[in-house]
N, C-alpha and C positions, 0 to 999 in steps of 0.2 A: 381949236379943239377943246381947249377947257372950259370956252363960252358951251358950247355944244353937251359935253360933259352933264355941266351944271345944271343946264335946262332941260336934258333929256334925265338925268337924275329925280329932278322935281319930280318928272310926271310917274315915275315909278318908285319915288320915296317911301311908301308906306307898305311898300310889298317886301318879303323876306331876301336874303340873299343868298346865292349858291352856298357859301362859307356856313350857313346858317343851317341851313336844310342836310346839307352833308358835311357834319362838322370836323370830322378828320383829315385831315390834310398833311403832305411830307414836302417840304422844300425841293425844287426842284433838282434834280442827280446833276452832281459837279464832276467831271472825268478830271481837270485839274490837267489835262494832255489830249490833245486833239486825236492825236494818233491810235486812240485805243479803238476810236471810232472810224467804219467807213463804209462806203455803198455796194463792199461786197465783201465776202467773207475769205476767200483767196488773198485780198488785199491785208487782210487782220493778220493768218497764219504767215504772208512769207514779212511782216514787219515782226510777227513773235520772234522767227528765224532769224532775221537781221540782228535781235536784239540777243539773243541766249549765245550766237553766235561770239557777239562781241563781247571784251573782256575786262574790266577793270576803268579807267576814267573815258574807255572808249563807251562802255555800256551806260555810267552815268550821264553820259552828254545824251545819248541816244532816248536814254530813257526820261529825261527832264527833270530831275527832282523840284517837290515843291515843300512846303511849311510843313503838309499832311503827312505827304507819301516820299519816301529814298528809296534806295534797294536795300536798306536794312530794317524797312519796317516790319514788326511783326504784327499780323492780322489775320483775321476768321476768314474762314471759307464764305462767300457768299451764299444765303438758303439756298439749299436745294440743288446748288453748282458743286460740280465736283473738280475744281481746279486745285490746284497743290498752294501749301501754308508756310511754307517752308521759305525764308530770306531771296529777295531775288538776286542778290549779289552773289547767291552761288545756284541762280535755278539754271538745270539745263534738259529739263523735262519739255513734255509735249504740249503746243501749243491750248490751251483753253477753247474750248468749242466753244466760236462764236453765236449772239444768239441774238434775233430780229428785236430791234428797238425803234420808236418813233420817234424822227428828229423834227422837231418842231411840230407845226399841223398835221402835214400829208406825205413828210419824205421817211419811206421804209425805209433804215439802215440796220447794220448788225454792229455788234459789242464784245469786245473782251470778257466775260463776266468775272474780272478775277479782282477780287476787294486789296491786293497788292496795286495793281494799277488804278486805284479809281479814287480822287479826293477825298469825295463825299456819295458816299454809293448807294445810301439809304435804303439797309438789308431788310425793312419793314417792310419796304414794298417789294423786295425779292419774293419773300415768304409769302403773301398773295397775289403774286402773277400764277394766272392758271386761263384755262380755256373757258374759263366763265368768268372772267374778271372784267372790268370796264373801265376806263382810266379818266378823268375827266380832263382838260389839262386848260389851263386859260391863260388867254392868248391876248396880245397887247392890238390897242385900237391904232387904227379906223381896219375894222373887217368883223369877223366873228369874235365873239365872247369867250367862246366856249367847243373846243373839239374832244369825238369821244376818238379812244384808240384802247383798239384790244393789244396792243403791244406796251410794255413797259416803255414809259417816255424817258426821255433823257432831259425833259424837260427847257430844252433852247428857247432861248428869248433874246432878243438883242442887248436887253439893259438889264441883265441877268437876275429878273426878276420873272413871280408866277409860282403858281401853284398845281400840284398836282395829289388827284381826288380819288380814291379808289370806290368803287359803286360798292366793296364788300370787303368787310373787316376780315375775313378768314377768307380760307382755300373752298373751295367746290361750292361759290355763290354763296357762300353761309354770313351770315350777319350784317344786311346790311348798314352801311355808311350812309346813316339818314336819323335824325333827331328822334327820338326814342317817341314813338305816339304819333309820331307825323303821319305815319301807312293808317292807321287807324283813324286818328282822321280826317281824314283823307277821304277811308271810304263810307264812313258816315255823312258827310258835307254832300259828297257824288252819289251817293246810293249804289252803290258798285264796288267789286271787289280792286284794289291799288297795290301795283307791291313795288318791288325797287326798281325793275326794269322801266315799269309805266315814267315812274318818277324821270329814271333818266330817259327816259324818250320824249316826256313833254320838255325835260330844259333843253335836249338837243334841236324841237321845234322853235324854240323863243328864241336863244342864246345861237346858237349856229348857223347865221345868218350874216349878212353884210351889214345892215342895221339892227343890232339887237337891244335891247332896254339898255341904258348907259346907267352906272351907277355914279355917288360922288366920288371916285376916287378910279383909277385904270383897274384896282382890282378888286373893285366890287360889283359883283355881276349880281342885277336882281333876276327873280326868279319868278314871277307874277302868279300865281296859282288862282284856277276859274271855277265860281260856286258854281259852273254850269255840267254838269255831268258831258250834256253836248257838246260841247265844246273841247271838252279833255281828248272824249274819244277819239275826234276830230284831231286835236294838237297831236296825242298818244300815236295814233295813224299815222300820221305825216313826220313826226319823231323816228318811231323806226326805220322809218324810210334812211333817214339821214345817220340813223348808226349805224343799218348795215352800207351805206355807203363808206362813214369816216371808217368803219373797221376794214373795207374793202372785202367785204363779205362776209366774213368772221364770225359777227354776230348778227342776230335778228333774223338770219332767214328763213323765209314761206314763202314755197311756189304759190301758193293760193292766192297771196298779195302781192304777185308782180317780184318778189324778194326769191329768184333762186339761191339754192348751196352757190358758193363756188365766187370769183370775180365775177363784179358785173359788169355788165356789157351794153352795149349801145341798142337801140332797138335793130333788127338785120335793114340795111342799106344804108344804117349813118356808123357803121362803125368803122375807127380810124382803121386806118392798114398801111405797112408800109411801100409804098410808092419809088421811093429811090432807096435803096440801104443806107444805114447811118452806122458808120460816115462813108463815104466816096473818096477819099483824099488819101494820097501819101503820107503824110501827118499822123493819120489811124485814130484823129481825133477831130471830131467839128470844133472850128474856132469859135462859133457864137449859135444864138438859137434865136429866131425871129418866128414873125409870124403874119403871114398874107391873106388877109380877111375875106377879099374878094375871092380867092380858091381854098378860102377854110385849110389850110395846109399848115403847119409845123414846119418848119426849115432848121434843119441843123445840118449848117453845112451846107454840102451838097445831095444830104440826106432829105427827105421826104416821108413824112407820113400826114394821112388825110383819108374823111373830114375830119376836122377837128374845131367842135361850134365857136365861135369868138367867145360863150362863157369860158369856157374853160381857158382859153387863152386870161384873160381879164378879171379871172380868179386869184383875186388878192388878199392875202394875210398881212397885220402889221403896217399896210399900204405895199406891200413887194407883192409883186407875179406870182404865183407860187410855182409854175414853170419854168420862171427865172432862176430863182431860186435854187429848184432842183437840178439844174441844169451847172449853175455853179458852185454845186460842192460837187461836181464831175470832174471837174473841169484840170487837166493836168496842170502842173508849175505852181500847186499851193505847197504852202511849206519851204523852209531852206532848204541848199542842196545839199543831201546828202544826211536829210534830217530824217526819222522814220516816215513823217507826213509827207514827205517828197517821194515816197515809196507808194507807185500808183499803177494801173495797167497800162500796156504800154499803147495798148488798143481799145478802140470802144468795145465792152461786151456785148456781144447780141442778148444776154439777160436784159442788158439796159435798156432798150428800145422795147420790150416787151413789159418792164416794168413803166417807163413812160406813158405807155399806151393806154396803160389801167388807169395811173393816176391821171392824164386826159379825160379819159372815161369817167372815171367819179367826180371830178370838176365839172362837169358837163351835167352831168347828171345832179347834182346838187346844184348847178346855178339854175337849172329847170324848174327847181323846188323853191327857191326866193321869193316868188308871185306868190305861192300859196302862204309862206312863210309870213311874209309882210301883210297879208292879210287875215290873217289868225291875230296876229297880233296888232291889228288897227281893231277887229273884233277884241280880243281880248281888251284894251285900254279902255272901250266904252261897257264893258259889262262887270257887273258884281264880282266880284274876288275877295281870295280868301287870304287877309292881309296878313303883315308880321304882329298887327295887333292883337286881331285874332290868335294865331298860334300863343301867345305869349299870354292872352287868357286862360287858355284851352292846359296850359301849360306843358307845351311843346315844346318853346322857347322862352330861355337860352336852355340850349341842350347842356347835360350835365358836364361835368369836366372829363369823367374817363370816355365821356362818347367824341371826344376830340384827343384823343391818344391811342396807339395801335392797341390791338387785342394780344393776347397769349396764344403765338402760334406754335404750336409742337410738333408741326406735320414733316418737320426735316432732321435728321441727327447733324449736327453741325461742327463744323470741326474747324477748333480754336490756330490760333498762330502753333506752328511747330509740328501738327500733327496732334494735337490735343485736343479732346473734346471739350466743346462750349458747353455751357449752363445755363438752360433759356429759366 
């Protein structure tokens, strides 16, 4: 892997990197407790229950203290969340309305939002989570570079490393997170107009892919950018394509380009359906999740659903399935007994199989998209671009320092440990 690295670095060493282009960045969100986290939101409020329930060295065991967080700490509301500030050693308020976050690549789960449970919560990027936000998150090799998600990530990685990018410094799309003159030019080089969405729709062409440019280092994602106006449109085209899939619809969409509103779907006669219920069994839960090529089927359990293309089976992040994956943070007996984490349904949801089925569907549909990908970018390798030298004459880069630190957001009243208002 680090011969591979090296050599695949060479060939792209003189082009700019993600880091460089969108130079704001937040460490990836630490929960510091697994349990604040889970694949459904039923499962969040009855462990809030378990917890407000219990009382005294019953509630510390339950709740996990760590270096960050006790149930004495005092802290802020998270932006824009309306959860209670007040010591949790004596909270017996209502559960915090959990709220969609993305675990890792492709697994939708939901969150706590409450800055008493969460290590390192990193409220900058609370204050710009909005319905026009874009998340960039980068993701460890061999697989894609680079995933967008319209949900606040929680940022998971195995070696608890990575970064996460927001496309825009403020709330309602406003500023974007891109090296101050880049948009400019940008569309003097192109002869066209560029603005921050193009930008992230070309890295989600390059970068979100199974082979994408290798930087020298796991987390240096180069970004190649093409003197060729054609080719952008091209890259820009086929980019969208792949955020409204990572968004699962969320963003980018146009009937006119094949991109309905809404989850996408399979073209009609290849889309999954369930076949057998999931699960079949006494249990109330499938023991494992396979996958039989020859009838394109999904097996969980005794359950059934189908077709389902071998891309998407064969869709891997990090080198893992990412339906393996998904399948085992389902999966019941995580956690010790009697631990919050060990608080799970006691049956498969039929939500589940219906969220399965999409993230199928967007696997499938982006491994469709690899051929064109890999071929944008064997074009791209042989054609003129617009290197990090360039920029750095142009004086684009290095971006100044406050364009790699959050902005001043006022868009929320914020309220301090105790019931006190915050001072932004």
């Amino acid at each position: 892997m680090a011969e591979r690295a090296r050599s695949a670095g060479g060939r792209w060493s003189g082009d700019p990197l993600l880091s460089q282009l969108m130079p704001w960045s937040v460490p990836a969100l630490r929960t510091g407790r697994d349990w604040v986290r889970a694949p459904d939101p039923d499962t969040l409020r009855a462990r809030w229950r378990r917890l407000i329930d219990a009382a005294g060295d019953e509630r510390s065991a339950l709740f996990r203290p760590s270096r960050s967080r006790t149930l004495h700490s005092a802290v802020a509301q998270l932006p824009g969340r309306a959860a209670a500030t007040g010591r949790l050693a004596r909270e017996q308020g209502a559960c915090p309305e959990p709220e969609p976050v993305r675990h890792g690549a492709f697994d939708r789960q939901w969150l706590l939002p409450d800055q008493r449970l969460l290590d390192a919560p990193r409220p900058e990027l609370w204050r710009v989570t909005d319905d026009r936000q874009l998340f960039a998150v980068v993701l460890e090799a061999p697989g894609p570079a680079v995933v967008f998600s319209a949900e606040l990530p929680d940022g998971h990685r195995r070696r608890g490393r990575g970064a996460v990018l927001p496309l825009h410094r403020r709330p309602d799309g406003q500023d974007p997170n891109l090296a101050p003159g880049l948009l400019a030019l940008l569309s003097d080089r192109l002869g066209l107009p560029v603005t921050a969405e193009d930008v992230a729709a070309w890295t989600a062409a390059v970068a979100c892919q199974p082979e994408p440019p290798q930087g020298e280092t796991p987390d240096a994602v180069p970004v190649p950018l093409p003197a060729s106006a054609e080719l952008w449109r091209q890259g820009t085209a086929l980019g969208r394509r792949v955020l409204w899939l990572t968004t699962y619809g969320a963003r980018c969409a146009d009937p006119a380009a094949d991109r309905p509103a809404g989850r996408p779907r399979m073209p009609g006669g290849q889309r999954p359906f369930v076949r057998r219920p999931v699960p079949d069994s006494p249990a109330g839960f499938p023991v494992a999740v396979s996958y039989d090529p020859e009838e394109q089927t999904l097996l969980l359990g005794d359950g059934r659903i189908a077709p389902v293309p071998a891309g998407a089976w064969e869709y891997r992040v990090g080198g893992d399935r990412v339906l393996e994956s998904w399948f085992a943070e389902r999966m019941p007996g995580t956690g010790d007994p009697g631990s919050l984490e060990a608080l799970r349904p006691a049956a498969w949801p039929r939500a589940w199989t219906t969220e399965l089925i999409d993230l199928a569907t967007v696997l499938a549909l982006l491994a469709e998209l690899h051929g064109e990908q890999s071929a944008l970018l064997g074009r791209l390798a042989a054609a003129p671009r617009i290197g990090a030298a360039e920029l750095r004459t142009a004086g684009v880069l290095p971006a100044p320092g406050w364009a790699a630190r959050p902005a001043s957001v006022l868009a929320h009243r914020e309220e301090g440990p105790e019931g006190q208002f915050a001072l932004l």
